[in-house]
C-alpha positions as CSV (number, residue, x, y, z in Angstrom):
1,X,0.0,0.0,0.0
2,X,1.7,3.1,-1.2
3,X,2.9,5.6,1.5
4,X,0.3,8.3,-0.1
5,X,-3.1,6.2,0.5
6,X,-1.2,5.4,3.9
7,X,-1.0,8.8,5.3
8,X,-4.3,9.9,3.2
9,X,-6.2,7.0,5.6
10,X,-4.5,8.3,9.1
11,X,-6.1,11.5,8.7
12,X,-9.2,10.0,7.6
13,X,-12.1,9.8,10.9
14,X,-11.1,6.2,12.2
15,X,-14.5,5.9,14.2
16,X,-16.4,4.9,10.9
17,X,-16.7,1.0,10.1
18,X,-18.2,-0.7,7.5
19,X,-20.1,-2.5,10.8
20,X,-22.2,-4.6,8.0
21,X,-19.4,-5.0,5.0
22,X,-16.1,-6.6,6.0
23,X,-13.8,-9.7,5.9
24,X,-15.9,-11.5,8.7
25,X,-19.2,-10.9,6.3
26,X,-17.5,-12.5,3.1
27,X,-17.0,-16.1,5.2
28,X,-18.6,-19.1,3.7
29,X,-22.5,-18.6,3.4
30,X,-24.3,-21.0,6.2
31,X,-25.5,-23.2,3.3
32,X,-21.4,-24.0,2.3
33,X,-21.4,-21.2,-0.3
34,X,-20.2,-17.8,-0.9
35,X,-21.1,-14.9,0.7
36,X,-19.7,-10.9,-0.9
37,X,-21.0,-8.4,0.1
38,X,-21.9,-5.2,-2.0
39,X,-21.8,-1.2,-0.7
40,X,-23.7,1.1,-2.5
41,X,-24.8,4.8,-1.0
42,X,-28.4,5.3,-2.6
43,X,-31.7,3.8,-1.1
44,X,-33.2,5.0,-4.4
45,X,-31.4,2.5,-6.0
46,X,-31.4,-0.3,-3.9
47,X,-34.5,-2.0,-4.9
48,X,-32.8,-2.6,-8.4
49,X,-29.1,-3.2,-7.4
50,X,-31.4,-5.8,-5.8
51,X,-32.8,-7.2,-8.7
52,X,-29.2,-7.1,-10.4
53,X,-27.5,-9.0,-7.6
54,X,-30.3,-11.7,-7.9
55,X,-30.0,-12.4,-11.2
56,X,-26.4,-12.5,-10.6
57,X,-27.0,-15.3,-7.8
58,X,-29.2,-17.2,-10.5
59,X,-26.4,-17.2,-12.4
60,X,-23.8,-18.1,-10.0
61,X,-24.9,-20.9,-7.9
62,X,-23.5,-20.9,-4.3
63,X,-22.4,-17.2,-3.9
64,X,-24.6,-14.6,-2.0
65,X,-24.2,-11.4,-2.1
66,X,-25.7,-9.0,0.5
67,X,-26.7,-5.2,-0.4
68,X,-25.0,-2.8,2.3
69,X,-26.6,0.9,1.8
70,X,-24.1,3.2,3.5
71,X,-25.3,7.4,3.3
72,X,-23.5,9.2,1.3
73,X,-22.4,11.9,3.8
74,X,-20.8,8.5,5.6
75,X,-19.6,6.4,2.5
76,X,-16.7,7.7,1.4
77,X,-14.7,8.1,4.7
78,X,-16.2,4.4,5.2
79,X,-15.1,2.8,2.1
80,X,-11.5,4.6,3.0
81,X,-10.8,3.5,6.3
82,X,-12.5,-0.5,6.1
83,X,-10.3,-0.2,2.5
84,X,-7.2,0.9,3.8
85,X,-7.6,-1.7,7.0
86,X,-8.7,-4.6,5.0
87,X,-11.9,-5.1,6.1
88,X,-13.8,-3.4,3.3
89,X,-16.7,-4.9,1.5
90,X,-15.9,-7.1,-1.4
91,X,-17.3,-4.8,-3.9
92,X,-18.2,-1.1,-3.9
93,X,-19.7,1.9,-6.0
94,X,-16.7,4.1,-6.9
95,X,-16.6,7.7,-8.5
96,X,-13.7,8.0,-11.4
97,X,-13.0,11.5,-9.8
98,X,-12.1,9.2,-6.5
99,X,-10.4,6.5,-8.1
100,X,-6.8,7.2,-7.9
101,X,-5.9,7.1,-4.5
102,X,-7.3,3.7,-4.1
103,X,-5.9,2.0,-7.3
104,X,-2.3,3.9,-6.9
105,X,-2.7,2.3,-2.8
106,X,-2.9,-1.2,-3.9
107,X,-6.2,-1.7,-2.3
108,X,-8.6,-2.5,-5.8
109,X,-8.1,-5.6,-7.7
110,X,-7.1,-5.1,-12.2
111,X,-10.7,-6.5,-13.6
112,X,-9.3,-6.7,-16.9
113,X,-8.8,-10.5,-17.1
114,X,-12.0,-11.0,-15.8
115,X,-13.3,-8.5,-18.4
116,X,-12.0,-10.2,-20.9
117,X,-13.5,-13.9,-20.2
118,X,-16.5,-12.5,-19.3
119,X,-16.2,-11.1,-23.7
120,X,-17.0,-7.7,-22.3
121,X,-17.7,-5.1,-25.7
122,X,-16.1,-1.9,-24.5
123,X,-17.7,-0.1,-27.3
124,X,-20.7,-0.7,-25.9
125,X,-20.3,1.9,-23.4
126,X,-20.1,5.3,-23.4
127,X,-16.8,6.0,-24.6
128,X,-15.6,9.2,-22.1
129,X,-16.2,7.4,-19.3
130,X,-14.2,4.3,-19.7
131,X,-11.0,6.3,-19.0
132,X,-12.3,7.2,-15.3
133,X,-11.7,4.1,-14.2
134,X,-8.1,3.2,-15.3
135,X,-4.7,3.3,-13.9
136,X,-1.6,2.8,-15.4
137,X,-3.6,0.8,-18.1
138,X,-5.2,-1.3,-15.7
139,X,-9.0,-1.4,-15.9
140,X,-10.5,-0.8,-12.3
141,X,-14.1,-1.0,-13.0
142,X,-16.3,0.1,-15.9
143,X,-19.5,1.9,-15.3
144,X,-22.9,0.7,-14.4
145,X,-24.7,3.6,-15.5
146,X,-24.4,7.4,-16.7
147,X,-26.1,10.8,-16.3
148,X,-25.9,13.6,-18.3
149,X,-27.3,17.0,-17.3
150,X,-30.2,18.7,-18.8
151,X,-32.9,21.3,-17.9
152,X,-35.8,20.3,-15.9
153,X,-38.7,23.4,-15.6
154,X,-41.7,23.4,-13.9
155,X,-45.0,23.3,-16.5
156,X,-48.0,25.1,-14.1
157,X,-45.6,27.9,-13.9
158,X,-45.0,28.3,-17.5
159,X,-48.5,27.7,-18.4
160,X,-49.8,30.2,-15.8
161,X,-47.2,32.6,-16.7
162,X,-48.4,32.1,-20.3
163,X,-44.9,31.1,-21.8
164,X,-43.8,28.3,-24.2
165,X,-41.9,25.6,-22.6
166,X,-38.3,25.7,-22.9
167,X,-37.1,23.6,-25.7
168,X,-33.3,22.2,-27.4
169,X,-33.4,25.5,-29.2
170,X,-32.9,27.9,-26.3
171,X,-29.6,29.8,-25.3
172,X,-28.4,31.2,-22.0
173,X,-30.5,34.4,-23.2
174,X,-33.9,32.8,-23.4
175,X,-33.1,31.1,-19.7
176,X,-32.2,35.0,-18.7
177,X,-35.4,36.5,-20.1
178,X,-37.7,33.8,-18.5
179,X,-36.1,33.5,-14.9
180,X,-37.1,37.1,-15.0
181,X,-40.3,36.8,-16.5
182,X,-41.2,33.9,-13.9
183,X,-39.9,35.4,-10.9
184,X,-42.4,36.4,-8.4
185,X,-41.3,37.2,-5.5
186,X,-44.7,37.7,-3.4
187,X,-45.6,34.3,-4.1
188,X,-42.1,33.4,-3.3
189,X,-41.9,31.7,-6.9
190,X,-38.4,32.1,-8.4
191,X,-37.6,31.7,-12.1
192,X,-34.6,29.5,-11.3
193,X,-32.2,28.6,-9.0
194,X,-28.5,28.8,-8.8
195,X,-27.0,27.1,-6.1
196,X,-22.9,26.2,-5.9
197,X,-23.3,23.3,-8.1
198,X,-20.6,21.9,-10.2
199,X,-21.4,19.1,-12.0
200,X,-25.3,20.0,-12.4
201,X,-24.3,23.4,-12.6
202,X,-21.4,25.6,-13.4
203,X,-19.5,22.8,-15.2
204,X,-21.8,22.8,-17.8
205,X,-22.1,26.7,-17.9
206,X,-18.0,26.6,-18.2
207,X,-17.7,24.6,-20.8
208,X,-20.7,26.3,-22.9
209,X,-18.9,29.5,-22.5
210,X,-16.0,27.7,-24.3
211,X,-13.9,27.4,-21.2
212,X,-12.9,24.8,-18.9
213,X,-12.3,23.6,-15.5
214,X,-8.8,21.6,-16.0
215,X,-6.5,21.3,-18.9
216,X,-6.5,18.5,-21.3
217,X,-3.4,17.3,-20.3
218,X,-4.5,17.7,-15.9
219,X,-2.0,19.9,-15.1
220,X,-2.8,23.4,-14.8
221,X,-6.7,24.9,-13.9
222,X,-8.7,27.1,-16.3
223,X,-10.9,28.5,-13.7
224,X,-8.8,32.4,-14.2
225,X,-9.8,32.3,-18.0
226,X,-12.4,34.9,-19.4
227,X,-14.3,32.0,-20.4
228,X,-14.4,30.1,-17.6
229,X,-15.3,33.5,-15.7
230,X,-18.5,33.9,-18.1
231,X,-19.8,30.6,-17.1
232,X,-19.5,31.2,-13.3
233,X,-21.3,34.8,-13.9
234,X,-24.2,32.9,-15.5
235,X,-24.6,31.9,-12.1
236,X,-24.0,34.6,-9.9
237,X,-25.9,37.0,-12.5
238,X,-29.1,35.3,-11.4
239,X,-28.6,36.2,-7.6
240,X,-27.6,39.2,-8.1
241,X,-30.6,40.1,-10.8
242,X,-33.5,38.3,-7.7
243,X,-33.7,35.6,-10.2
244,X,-32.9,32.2,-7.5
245,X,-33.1,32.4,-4.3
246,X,-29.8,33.3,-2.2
247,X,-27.5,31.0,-1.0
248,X,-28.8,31.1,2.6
249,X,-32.3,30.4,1.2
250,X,-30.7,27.1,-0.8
251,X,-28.8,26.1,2.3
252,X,-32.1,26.4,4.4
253,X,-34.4,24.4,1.7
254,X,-32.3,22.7,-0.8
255,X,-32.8,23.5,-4.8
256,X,-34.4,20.2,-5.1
257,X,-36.7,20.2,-2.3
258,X,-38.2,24.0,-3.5
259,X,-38.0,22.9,-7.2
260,X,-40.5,20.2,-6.1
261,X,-42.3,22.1,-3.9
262,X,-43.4,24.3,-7.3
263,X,-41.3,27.4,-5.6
264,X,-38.7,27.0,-8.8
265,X,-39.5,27.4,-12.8
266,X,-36.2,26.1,-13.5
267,X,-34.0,23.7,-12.2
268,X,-30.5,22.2,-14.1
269,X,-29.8,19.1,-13.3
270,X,-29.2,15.4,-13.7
271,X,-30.7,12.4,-15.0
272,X,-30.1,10.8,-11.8
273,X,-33.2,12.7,-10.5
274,X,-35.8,11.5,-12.9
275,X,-36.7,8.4,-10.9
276,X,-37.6,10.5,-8.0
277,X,-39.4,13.1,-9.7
278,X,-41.2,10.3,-11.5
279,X,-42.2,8.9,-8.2
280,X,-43.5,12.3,-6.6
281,X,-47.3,12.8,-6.7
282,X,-46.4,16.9,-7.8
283,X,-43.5,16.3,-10.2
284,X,-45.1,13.6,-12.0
285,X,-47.7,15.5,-13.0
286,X,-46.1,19.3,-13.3
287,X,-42.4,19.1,-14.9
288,X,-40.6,18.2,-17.7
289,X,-36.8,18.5,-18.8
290,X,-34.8,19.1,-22.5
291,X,-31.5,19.9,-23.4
292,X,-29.5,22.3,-21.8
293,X,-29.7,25.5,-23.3
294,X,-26.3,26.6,-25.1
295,X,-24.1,29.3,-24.9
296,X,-21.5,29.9,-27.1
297,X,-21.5,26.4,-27.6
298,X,-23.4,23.3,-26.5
299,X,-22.0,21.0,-23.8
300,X,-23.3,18.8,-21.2
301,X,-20.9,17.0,-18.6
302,X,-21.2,13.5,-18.6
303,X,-20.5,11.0,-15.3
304,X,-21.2,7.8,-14.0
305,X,-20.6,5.2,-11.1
306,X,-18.5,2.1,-11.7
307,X,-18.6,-1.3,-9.2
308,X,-15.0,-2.0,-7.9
309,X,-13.7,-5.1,-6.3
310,X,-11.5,-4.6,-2.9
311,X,-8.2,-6.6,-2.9
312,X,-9.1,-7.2,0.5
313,X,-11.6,-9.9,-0.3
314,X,-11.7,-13.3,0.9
315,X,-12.8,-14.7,-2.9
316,X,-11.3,-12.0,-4.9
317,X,-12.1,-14.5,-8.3
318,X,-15.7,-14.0,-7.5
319,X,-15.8,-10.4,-6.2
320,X,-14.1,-9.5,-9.6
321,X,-16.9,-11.3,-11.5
322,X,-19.7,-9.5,-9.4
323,X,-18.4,-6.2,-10.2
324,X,-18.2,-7.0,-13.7
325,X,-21.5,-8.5,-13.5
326,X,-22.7,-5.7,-12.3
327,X,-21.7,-3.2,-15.2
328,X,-22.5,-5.7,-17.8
329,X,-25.1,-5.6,-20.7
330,X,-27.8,-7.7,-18.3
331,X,-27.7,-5.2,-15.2
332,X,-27.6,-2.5,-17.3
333,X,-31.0,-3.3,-18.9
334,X,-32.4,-4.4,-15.5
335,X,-31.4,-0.7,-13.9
336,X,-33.0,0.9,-17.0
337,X,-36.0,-1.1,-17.3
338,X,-37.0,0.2,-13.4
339,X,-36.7,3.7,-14.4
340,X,-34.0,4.2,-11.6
341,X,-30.9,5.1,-13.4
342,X,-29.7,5.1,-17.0
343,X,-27.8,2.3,-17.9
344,X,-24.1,2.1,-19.5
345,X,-24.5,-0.3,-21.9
346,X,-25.9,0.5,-25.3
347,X,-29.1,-0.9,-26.2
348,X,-30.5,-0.5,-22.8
349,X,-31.1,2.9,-22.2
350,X,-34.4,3.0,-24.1
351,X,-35.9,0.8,-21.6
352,X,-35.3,3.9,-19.0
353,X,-37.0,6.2,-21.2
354,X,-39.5,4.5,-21.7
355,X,-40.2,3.8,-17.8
356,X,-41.1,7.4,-17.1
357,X,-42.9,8.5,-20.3
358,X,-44.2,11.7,-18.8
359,X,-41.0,12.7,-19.4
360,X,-38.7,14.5,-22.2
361,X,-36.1,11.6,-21.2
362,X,-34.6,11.3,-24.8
363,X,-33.1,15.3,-24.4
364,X,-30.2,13.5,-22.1
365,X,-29.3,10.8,-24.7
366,X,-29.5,13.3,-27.5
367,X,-26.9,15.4,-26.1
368,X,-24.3,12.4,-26.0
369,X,-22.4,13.7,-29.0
370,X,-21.9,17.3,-26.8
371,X,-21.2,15.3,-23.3
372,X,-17.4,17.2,-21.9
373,X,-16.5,13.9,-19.2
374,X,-16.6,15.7,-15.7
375,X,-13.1,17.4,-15.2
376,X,-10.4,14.6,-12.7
377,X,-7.1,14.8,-12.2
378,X,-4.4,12.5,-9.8
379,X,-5.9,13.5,-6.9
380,X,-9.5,15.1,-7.9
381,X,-10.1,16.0,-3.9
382,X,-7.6,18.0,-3.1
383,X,-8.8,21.2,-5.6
384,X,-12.7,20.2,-5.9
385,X,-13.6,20.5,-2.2
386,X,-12.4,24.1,-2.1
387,X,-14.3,25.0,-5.2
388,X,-17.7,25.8,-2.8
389,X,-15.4,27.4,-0.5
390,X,-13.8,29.7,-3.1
391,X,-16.7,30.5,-5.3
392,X,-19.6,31.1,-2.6
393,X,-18.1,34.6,-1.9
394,X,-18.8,35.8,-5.4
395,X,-22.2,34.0,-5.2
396,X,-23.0,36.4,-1.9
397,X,-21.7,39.0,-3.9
398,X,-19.0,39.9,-1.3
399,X,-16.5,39.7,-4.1
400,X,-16.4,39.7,-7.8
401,X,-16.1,36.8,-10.1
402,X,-12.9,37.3,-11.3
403,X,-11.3,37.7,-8.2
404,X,-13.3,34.5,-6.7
405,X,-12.1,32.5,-10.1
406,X,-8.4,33.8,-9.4
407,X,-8.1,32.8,-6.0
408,X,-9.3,29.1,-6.8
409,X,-7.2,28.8,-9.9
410,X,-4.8,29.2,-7.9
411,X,-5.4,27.4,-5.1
412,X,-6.4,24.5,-8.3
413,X,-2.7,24.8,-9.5
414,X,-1.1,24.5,-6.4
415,X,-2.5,20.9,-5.8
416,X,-2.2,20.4,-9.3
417,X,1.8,21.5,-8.8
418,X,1.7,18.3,-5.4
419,X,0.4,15.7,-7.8
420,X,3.4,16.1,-9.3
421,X,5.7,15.8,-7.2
């Protein structure tokens, strides 16, 4: 285990415990099998990592596998510390922007043998994802699903207001002129809302302004350029012009919560919220999503989860063919066909839109050839969790952009500068 993941784990809160996913869990099964276990951090999707794992144990006589849900706000210093002591589960959800540390430390198992006799087509899968989740040329996972990001608006407040719905046409001026236009401040209706957001938000506004958040080649930041700056301002503009609620207002209710609380006409964000939307009585019946609306350019940032197997595991054959398993072409339809996420592989994904047909849920496949992969480098942490930090002051208007995008450029190249060291 390299010396980085080492110290990286010291620091890390050493109370947390995978109490339900570790090495005395992936023992033989009472009934002489094999018993894995799997963490995941949405209850959202647990009913169909369910259905994925048993037709998995259909087809793999003799193991078990057991569905651990750990929250999200607990997951990740979980996963690190039962990783880095061995006593992790046997296989995991894992971020590509969170990768590195854990592949560099020795403590995820290569899958590409076991890709390659499970006859794995790579093509099948979105194709600027599949670099997330490699080291070194060593294939750590590949992902189970996707999301792209698109524009979800609220139709009663349209209709009332007496305005078309947004469409794939729109630009950053037609989201400008109705945000104003829907903004109603004594009903405490807002025409959209602009919270700190990066990958739902100004990511995507970024790199439609023709900037970008990291060079191509992960070594220097782009947050100082003029372009980059015009995407954050798209933001900020809308505070400053009583468009979206303030931050304090998004910290007290989240954006979610007052988009579906009708309080919001317009709302960017993910695919990954269409199965709850889907499954709430109000924004069932009352909202609708397209394409994000383009700026100089049109862009989209495109993400998704992988399944990694810990080297940690008592049957590290079969945790390796879970998580393959469960990025393959069979769990990928079975995730799409329940409406809960979009699946990976190709010729699944209709099945998700058609499981919410309500829904305009062909605008975030149709946006594909725009999708920008979400910005990583060696060590993604160490400059994205003082993005909030840096930005909010420009978002309370207590300093400009430009200064607020200077100061975490350069905070940005400064961990860029450790990484390569």
């Amino acid at each position: 285990m390299s010396t980085k993941w080492t110290a990286v784990s010291l620091l890390a809160a050493a109370a947390l415990t995978l109490s339900a996913c570790g090495g005395s869990d992936t023992e033989v099964a009472d009934a002489g099998g094999i018993r894995l276990t799997y963490a995941i951090f949405s209850t959202d999707q647990q009913p169909a990592m369910q259905k994925v794992v048993d037709a998995f144990e259909k087809d793999h006589p003799g193991i078990d596998v057991a569905v651990q849900v750990i929250p999200w706000t607990d997951y990740w210093t979980t996963l690190q510390n039962s990783a880095a002591g061995g006593t992790g589960p046997d296989v995991a959800w894992m971020l590509g922007s969170k990768i590195a540390p854990y592949a560099d430390g020795g403590v995820l198992q290569p899958l590409d043998e076991t890709i390659s006799a499970a006859g794995t087509n790579l093509s099948a899968y979105p194709q600027q994802l599949l670099p997330l989740f490699k080291r070194d040329g060593k294939t750590y996972a590949l992902p189970k699903d996707f999301d792209t990001i698109g524009l979800w608006y609220n139709k009663a407040i349209f209709d009332a207001a007496k305005l078309p719905h947004p469409n794939a046409d729109w630009t950053w001026d037609d989201v400008v002129k109705n945000a104003k236009a829907l903004t109603d401040k004594g009903k405490g209706v807002y025409g959209i809302a602009a919270p700190v957001e990066a990958q739902a938000g100004y990511y995507n506004t970024i790199y439609q302004a023709g900037g970008h958040v990291i060079s191509p080649d992960g070594k220097t930041s782009g947050y100082q350029e003029p372009a980059s700056v015009n995407g954050l301002r798209f933001w900020t503009d809308m505070i400053k012009n009583g468009y979206s609620p303030d931050l304090k207002s998004l910290s007290d209710t989240e954006a979610v919560a007052q988009f579906m609380g009708g309080k919001i006409a317009m709302y960017y964000s993910g695919s990954f919220y269409a199965y709850r939307f889907a499954h709430d009585d109000y924004t069932s019946k009352n909202v609708d999503v397209t394409e994000l609306p383009a700026g100089v350019k049109e862009a989209t940032v495109i993400n998704g989860l992988g399944n990694v197997a810990l080297a940690s595991s008592k049957h590290p054959r079969e945790a390796a063919e879970l998580a393959v398993f469960l990025s393959g072409e069979q769990a990928s339809r079975i995730q799409s066909e329940t409406g809960t996420v979009l699946g990976s592989h190709s010729g699944t994904q209709q099945a998700w839109v058609d499981a919410a047909p309500q829904f305009n849920l062909r605008a975030f496949l149709d946006q594909l050839p725009n999708a920008v992969v979400y910005p990583v480098s060696e060590n993604t942490d160490a400059w994205s969790s003082r993005e909030s930090e840096l930005l909010t002051p420009a978002w309370n208007g207590e300093t400009s952009v430009e200064e607020a995008a200077k100061s975490l450029a350069t905070a940005m190249n400064e961990a860029l500068a450790q990484e390569r060291q």
